[in-house]
N, C-alpha and C positions, 0 to 999 in steps of 0.2 A: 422728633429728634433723631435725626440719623449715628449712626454706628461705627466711621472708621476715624482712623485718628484723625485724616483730612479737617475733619467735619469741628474737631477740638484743639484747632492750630491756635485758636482764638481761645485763651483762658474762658475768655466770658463765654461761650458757648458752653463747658464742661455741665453736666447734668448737675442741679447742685444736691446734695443730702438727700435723703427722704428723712422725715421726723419721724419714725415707727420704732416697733419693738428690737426692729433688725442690729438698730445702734444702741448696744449696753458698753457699760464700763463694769472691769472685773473689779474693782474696788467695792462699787455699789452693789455686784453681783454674788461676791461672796459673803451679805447679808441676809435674801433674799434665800425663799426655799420652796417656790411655786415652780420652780425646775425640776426640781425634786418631789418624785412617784413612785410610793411602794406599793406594793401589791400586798394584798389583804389574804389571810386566811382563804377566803372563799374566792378570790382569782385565783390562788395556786391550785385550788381543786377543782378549779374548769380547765386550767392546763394541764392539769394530771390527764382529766375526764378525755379531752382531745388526742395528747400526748400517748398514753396506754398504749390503743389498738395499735397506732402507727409502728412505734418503737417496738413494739414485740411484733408484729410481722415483718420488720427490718423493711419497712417503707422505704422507695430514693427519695431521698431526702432533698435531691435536685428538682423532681417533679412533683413536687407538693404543693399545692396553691390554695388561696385562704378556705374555697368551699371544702376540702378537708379540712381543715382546722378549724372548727367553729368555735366560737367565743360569745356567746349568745350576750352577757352581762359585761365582760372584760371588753371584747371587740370595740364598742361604742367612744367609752374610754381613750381607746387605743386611737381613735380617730382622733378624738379631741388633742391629744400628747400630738398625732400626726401634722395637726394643725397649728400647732404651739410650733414645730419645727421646719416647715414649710415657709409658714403667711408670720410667724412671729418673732421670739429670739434668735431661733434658727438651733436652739438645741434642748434636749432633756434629756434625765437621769432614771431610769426604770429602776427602782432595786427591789429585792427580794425573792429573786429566782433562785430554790433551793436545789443547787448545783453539786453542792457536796455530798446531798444524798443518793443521786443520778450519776448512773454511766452516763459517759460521754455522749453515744446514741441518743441515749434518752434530754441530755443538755440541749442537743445540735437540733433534734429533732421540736423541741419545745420552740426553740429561738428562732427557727427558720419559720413555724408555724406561726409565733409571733410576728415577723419579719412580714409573711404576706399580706399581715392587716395595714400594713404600714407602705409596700408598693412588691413589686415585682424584680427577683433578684437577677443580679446579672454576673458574669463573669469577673474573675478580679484579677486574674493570669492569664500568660498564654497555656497555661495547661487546662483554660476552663471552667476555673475551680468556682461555682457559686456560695461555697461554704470556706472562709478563708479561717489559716491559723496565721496569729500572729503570736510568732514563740522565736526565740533565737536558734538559728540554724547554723550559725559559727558564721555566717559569709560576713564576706569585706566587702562593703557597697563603696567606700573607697578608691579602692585599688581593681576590684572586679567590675567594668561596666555592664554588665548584664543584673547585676544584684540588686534586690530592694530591700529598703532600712529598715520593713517591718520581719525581715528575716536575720536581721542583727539585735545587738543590745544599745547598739549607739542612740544617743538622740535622733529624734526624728528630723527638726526644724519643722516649722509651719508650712503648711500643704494644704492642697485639695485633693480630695480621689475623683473618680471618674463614674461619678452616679450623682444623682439627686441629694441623696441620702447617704452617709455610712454609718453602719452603726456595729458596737461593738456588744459581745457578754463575756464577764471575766470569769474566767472556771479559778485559776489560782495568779496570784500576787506575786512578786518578785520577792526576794531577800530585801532590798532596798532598793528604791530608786522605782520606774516607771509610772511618773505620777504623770498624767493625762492632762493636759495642757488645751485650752482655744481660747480662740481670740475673732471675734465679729470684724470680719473685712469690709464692712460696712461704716463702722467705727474707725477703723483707721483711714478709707477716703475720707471722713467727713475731717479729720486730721487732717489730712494734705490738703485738701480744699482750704481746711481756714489757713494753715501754716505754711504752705508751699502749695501754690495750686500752679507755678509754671511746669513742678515736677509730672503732674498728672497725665499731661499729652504723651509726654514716654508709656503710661505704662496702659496706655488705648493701642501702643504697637503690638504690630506682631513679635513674638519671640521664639525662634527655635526651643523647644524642650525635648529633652532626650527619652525616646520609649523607652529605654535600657533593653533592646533586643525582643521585644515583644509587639512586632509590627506587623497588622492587621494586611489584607492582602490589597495592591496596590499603594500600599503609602510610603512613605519616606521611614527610615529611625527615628522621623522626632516631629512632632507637630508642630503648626506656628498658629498660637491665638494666642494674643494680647491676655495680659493680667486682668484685665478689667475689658467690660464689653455691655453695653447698653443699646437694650432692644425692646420694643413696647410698651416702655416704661418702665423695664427692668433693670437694675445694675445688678451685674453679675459678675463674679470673681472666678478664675481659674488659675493653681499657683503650686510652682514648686522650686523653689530659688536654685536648689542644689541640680536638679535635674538640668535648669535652663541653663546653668554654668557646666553641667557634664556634657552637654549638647555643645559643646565648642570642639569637642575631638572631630566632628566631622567639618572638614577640609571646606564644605558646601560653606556653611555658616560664618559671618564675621563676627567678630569680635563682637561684642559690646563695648558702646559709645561712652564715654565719661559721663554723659547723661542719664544713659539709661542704669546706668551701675549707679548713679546716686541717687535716682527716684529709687531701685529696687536695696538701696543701703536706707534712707528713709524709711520705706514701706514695712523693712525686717525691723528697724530699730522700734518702732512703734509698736508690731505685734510683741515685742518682746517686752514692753513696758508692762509693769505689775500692776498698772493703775489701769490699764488696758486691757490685759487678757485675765484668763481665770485659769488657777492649777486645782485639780482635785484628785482624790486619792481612792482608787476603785476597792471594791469588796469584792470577794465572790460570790456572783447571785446578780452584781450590778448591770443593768442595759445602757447604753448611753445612745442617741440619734444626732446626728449631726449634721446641718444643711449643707452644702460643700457650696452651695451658690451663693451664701453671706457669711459664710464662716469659713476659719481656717484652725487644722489640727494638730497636735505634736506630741509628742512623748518625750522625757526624759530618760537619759541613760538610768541602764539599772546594774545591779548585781545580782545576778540570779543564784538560786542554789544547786548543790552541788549534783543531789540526785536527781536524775531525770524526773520521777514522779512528781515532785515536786517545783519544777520549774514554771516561772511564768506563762502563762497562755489564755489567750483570749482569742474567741474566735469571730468572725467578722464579716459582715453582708454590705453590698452593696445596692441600692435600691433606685428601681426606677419608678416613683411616686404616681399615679394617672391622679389628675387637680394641679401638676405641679406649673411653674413658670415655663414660658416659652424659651425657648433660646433661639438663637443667630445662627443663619449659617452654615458659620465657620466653625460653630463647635462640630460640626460631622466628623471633622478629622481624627476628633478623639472620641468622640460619643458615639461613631458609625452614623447615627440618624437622630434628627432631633424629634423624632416623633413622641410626644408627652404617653409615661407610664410605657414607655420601649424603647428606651434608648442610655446607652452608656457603655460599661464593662472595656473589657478587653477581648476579641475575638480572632483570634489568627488562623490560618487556616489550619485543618487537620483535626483540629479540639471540639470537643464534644466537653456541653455540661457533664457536671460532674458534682459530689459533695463529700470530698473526703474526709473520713472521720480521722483523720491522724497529720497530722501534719507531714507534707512533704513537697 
């Protein structure tokens, strides 16, 4: 099966479903609690066991890779969860990271060591950052083009990030609001397939998406790859509605078609179905993985509190999996390379890894 839209002018040509794990419904899924992974007494004391020497010789925490961190008994596990999110649903919930008893060092340094069983972190800014905070920073992703929603309180809307994997650990919880949100992008083509499958040719196009000012050297502000993209048997998803509509300030770009704005009004209306997607509500201590190549992510707005100590924050990796799927391409433009277990992040010139322990 070849891969450009050319190829899917003809409905009947579109790949059709896979039958796998990849297409759940949140309805059926929020019964269901084989997603859900705590950690036993004696995992947290091989984390500790790992965890210690690092944190107290103030280890970089950017060049830390799994053979420091061993996990002789957890590791295994850790594969298995890895495989559940890769080849299955495409997402799990890790809980029981005792967070509230741990500096912050000691969190990041636990999580990131975690993080390496699971693939190889990558950038998430143009500042380099492999260890991201997501906390509100007061910006207006609105009105400021340069600004990203994980540095506000606003909702997110449904996305992908730019790794295999993302995954989050919640150090503290919002006053109200920020309950974590996805929904299987797999699940909703098989949606448009049965319900509209002339809309689908649209979203095998290319579409401008805005970097928001964090462009890599040689490329444009904004990338062009198609929503959806199928290559060696893989249907893969890449998505951020709000970006590919803030990608219109550039003068290069047209419009969107009446077409494509109503396969991509379909596409959103679907992920936002309750019967569809899954809302759940983090702890602190909770891990969440998330496949960004059949899945999509969001948050809801929140109200945070009032004292800084106390405010929302979770911090966040990006990962590039070795085992993972192949991609096309044309995802270079955003991944730099597709080369499997090295490829993703964001990398502009000047930036140097990095893992900052505080948000900025």
């Amino acid at each position: 099966m070849a891969e450009s839209i050319a190829d899917f002018s003809d409905i009947a040509d579109l790949p059709a479903p896979r039958d796998d794990a990849s297409i759940w419904y949140g309805a059926d899924m929020k019964a269901r609690t084989d997603w859900l992974h705590v950690l036993t007494p004696d995992d947290v004391t091989e984390i500790e066991a790992a965890m210690r020497p690092l944190a107290g010789s103030e280890a970089d925490i950017a060049r830390m890779t799994k053979a420091d961190f061993p996990l002789p008994t957890l590791g295994p596990r850790l594969a298995r969860i890895c495989a559940e999110v890769i080849d299955g649903r495409g997402f799990a919930l890790l809980r029981g990271m005792p967070v509230q008893q741990w500096s912050v060092r000691e969190s990041a340094t636990a999580y990131f060591g975690i993080g390496c069983h699971f693939g190889n972190a990558r950038s998430q800014n143009g500042k380099g950052h492999v260890l991201g905070h997501v906390r509100d920073l007061g910006r207006d992703a609105v009105n400021d083009p340069n600004a990203r929603i994980y540095q506000t309180r606003e909702r997110q809307t449904y996305h992908t990030d730019s790794s295999d994997i993302v995954a989050l650990l919640c150090l503290k919880t919002a006053k109200s609001g920020g309950a974590s949100a996805l929904v299987s992008s797999m699940t909703i083509y098989k949606e448009m397939y049965e319900r509209r499958p002339d809309l689908l040719p649209y979203l095998f196009e290319a579409m401008g998406t805005d970097r928001r000012g964090e462009i890599p050297a040689g490329e444009k502000p904004w990338h062009e790859i198609p929503v959806y993209n199928f290559h060696e048997g893989y249907l893969s998803a890449l998505y951020a509605r709000r970006y590919i509509e803030s990608a219109r300030r550039f003068p290069e770009l047209p419009a969107l078609s009446p077409a494509q704005v109503e396969a991509l009004d379909l596409f959103d209306s679907l992920a936002e179905d309750p019967d569809i997607s899954l809302q759940m509500e983090f702890q602190p201590g909770d891990m969440q993985w998330v496949h960004n190549h059949t899945m999509l992510h969001d948050r809801t707005s929140f109200e945070d509190w009032p004292e800084p100590e106390r405010k929302r924050h979770l911090l966040r990796l990006w990962l590039a999996v070795p085992g993972a799927r192949p991609l096309p391409q044309i995802y270079t433009q955003r991944y730099g390379t597709i080369d499997i277990g090295d490829r993703g992040g964001i990398i502009v010139p000047g930036a140097s890894l990095n893992a900052p322990l505080e948000p900025v």
